[in-house]
C-alpha positions as a printed NumPy array, in Angstrom:
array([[-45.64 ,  61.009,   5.471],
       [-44.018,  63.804,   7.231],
       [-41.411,  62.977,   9.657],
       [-42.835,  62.298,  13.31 ],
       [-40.417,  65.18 ,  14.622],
       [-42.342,  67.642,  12.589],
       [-45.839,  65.856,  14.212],
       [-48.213,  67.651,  16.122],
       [-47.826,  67.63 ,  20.016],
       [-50.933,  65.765,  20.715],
       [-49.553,  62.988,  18.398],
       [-46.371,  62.919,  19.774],
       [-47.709,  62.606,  23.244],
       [-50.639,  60.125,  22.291],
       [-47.399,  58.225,  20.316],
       [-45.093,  57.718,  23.604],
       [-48.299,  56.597,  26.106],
       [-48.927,  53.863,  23.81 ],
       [-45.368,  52.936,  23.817],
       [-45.269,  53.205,  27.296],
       [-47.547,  49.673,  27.46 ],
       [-45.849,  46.802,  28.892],
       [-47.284,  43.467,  27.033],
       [-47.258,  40.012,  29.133],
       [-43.825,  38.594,  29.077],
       [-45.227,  35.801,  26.391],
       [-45.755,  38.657,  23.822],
       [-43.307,  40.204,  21.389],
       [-43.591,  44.152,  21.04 ],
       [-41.986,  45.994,  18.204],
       [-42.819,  49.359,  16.342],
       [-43.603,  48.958,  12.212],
       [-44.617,  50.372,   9.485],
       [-47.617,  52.363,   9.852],
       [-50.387,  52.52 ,   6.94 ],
       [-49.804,  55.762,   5.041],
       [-52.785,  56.76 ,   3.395],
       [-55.663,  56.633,   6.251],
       [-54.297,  60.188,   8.002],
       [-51.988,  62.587,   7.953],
       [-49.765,  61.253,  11.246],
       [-49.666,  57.428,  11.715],
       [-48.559,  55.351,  14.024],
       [-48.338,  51.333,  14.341],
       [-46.767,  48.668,  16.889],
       [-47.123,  44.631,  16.077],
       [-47.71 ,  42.103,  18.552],
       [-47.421,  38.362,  18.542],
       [-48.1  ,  35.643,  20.657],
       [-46.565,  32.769,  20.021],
       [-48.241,  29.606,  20.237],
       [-46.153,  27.22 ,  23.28 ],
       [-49.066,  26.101,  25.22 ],
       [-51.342,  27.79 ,  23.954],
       [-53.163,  28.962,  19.834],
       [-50.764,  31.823,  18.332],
       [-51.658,  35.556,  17.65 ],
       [-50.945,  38.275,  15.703],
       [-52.137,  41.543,  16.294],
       [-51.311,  45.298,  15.254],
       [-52.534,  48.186,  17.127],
       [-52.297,  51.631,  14.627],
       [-53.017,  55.067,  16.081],
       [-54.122,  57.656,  13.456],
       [-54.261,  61.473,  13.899],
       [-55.857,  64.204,  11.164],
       [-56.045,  67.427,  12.738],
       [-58.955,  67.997,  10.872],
       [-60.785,  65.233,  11.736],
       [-62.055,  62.455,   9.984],
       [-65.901,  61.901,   9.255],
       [-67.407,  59.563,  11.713],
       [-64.165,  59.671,  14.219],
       [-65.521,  61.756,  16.79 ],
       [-61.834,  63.609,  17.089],
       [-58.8  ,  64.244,  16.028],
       [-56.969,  60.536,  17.07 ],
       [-58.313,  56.901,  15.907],
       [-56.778,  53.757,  16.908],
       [-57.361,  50.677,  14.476],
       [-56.36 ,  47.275,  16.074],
       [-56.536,  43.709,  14.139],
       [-55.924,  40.498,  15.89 ],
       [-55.305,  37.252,  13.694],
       [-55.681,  34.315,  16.552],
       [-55.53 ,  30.358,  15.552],
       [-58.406,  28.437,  17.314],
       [-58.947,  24.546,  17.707],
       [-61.746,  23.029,  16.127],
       [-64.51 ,  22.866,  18.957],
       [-64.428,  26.751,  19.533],
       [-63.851,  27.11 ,  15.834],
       [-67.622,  25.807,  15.422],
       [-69.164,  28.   ,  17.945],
       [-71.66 ,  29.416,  16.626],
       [-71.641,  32.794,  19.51 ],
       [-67.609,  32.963,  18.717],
       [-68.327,  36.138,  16.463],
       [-70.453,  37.642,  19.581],
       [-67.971,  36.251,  22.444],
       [-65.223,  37.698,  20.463],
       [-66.402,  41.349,  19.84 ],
       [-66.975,  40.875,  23.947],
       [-63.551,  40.531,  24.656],
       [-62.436,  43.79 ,  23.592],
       [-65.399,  45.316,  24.768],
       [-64.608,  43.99 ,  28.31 ],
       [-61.17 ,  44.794,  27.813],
       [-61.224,  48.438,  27.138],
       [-64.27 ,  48.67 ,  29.801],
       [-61.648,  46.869,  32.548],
       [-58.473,  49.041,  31.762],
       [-60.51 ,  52.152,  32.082],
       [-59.721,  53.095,  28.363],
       [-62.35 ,  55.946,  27.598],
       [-63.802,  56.049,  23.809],
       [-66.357,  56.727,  21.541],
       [-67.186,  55.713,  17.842],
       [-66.5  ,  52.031,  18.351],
       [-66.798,  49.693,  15.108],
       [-65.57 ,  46.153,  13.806],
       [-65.73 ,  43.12 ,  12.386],
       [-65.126,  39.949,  13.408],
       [-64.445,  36.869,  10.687],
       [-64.028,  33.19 ,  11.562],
       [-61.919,  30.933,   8.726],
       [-61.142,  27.403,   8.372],
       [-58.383,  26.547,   5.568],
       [-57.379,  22.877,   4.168],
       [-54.195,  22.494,   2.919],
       [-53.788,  19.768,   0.178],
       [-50.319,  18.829,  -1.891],
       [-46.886,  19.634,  -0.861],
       [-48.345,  22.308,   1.26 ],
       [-45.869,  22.772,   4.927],
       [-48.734,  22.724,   7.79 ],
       [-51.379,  21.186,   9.665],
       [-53.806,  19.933,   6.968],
       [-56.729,  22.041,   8.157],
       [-56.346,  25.459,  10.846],
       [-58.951,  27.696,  12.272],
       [-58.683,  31.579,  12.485],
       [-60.526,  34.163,  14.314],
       [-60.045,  37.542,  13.03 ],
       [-61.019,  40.753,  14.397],
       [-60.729,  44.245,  12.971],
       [-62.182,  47.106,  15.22 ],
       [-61.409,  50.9  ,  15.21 ],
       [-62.762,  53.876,  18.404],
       [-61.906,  56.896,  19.126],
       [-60.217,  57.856,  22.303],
       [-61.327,  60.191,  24.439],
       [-58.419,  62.529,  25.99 ],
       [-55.421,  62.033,  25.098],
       [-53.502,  59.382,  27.275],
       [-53.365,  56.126,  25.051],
       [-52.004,  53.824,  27.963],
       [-55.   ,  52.105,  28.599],
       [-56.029,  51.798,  25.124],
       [-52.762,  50.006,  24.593],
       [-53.721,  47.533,  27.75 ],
       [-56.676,  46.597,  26.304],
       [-55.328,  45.698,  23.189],
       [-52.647,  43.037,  24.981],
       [-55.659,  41.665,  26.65 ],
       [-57.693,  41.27 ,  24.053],
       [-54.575,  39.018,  21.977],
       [-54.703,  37.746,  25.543],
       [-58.48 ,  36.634,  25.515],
       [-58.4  ,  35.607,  21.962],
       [-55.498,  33.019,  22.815],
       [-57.066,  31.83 ,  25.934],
       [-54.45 ,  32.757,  28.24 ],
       [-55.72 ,  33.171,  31.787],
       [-55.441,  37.14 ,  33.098],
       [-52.255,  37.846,  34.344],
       [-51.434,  36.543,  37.735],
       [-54.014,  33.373,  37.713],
       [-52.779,  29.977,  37.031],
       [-54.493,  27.277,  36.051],
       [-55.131,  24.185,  37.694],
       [-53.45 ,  21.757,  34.791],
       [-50.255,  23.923,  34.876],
       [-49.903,  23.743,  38.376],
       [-50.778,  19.821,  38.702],
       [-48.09 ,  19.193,  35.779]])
């Protein structure tokens, strides 16, 4: 990959707006490797929740650019997010969890005004047992969803919101600002 100097200026611009994001104080933000292969100009930043009163997430947020285009993009830019959240055993069973999840990001691109077209995902629900010497809890639930749009215009700040509060959603932490009734009884 070229170096990010060289990149175009849309790239470069559509690069610092997404860094300019400022996650929930329980989330850990940091810049990695972007995949190499998908576009000419890539860009990726991590995210994870740790679980301390709440399920644990992991999420990456990737912004892709081919100045050519890409066939079924829409534009120039693509942002690809995953999100890798644990879930306890009575939502792990819903049978709408699929639908509920796809929602959230829905909702949370619609709320922080992120414009986009070309929207398209998955979303997979897993449930591991762990036998023999195995380090863990002997059986863990995972919701994971992969989803990829196209912004529109180039100012990737909102994007980037929506993608905090959808690790937010997925985690079941209240939006920022409300507490909930347990936490302020205990």
């Amino acid at each position: 990959m070229p170096d990010q100097a060289d990149a175009p200026e849309i790239f470069r611009k559509a690069v610092a707006s997404l860094n300019a994001v400022r996650p929930r104080s329980e989330m850990r933000f940091e810049p990695i490797s972007a995949p190499r292969r998908l576009a000419p100009w890539a860009y990726a930043w991590g995210l994870e929740l740790p679980g301390a009163g709440h399920p644990s997430a992991t999420g990456r947020l990737v912004l892709l650019h081919d100045p050519a285009g890409q066939d079924g993009w829409n534009g120039t830019l693509r942002l690809a997010g995953f999100v890798r959240a644990e879930l306890d055993i009575e939502l792990a069973s819903d049978p709408l969890l699929a639908a509920v999840s796809w929602s959230w990001l829905a909702e949370a691109l619609s709320s922080s005004g992120a414009d986009y077209t070309a929207l398209g995902g998955t979303v997979t629900q897993t449930s591991s047992a762990r036998f023999g010497a195995l380090a863990g809890p002997e059986r863990a639930h995972h919701l994971e969803l992969r989803a990829s749009w196209t912004p529109v215009g180039e100012g990737l700040l909102a994007h980037a919101e929506a993608f905090c509060e959808l690790m937010a959603a997925a985690t079941g932490l209240p939006p920022v600002g409300v507490v909930t009734l347990s936490k302020r009884l205990g």
